[in-house]
N, C-alpha and C positions, 0 to 999 in steps of 0.2 A: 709617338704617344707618350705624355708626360704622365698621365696616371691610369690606371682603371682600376682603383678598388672596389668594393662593396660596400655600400652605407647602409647602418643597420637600419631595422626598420623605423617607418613612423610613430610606433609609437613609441619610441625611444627620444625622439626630437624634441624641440621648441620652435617658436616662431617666433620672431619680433616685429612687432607692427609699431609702423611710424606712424604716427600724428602731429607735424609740426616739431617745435620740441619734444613732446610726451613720447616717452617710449612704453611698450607695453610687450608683456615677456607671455607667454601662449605655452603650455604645458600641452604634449601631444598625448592619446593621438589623435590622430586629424584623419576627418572621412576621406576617401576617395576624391581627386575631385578630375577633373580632363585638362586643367592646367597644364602648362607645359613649361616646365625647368629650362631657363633660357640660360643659365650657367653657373657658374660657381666660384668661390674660394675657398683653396685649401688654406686652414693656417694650422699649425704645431702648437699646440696649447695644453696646458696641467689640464684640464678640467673645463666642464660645459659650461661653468660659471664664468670661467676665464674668457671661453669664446663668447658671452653672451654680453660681457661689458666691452669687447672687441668689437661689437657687432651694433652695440648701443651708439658707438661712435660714429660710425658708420652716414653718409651726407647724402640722405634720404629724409623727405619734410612731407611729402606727398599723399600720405594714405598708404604706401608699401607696408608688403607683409615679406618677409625675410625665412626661411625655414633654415633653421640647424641641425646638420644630422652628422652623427659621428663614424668614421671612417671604420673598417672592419680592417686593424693589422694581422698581422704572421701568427701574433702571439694568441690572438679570439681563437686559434683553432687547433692549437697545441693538445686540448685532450683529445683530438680524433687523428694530431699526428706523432704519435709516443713515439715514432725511430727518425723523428726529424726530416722525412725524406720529401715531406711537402715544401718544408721551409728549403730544402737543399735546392728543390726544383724552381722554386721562385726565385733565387738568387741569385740563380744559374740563369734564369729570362732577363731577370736584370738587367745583370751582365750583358745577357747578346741586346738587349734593346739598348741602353748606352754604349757602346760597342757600334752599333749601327748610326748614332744623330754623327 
């Protein structure tokens, strides 16, 4: 397994929808829908603005709609783990998961 974070919610996202050249930026959030997330990329970025010109680039002309949702790290949950023992135990799976490939 190379990741399983948690993505915050919808309405924290964007969308970008292709038209051709035009691009178009979707401010979530977004209804429910039965679509089905056929996969993803991780990228490491300052800022949603930084991924969304990342993602402008992107070699889709079709009508595609793109969703951006941002990764939940270590650090989102620090006020619920004040003696570090969550972060301790995460690094520690890490570990055993690289340790295993």
């Amino acid at each position: 397994m190379l990741a399983g974070e948690e993505l915050h919610p919808r309405t924290k996202g964007v969308r970008v929808r292709f038209s051709g050249p035009k691009r178009t930026v979707i401010d979530g959030p977004f209804p429910e829908t039965k679509e089905l997330v056929a996969g993803f990329w991780l990228w490491q970025v300052k800022s949603k603005e930084e991924a969304i010109e990342w993602l402008k680039r992107a070699p889709f002309d079709g009508g595609e709609e793109v969703e951006l949702r941002q990764v939940f790290e270590t650090e989102d949950f620090a006020p619920s783990d004040p003696t570090g023992e969550l972060r301790a135990a995460e690094e520690r799976l890490r570990k055993q998961v690289a340790h295993r490939r």
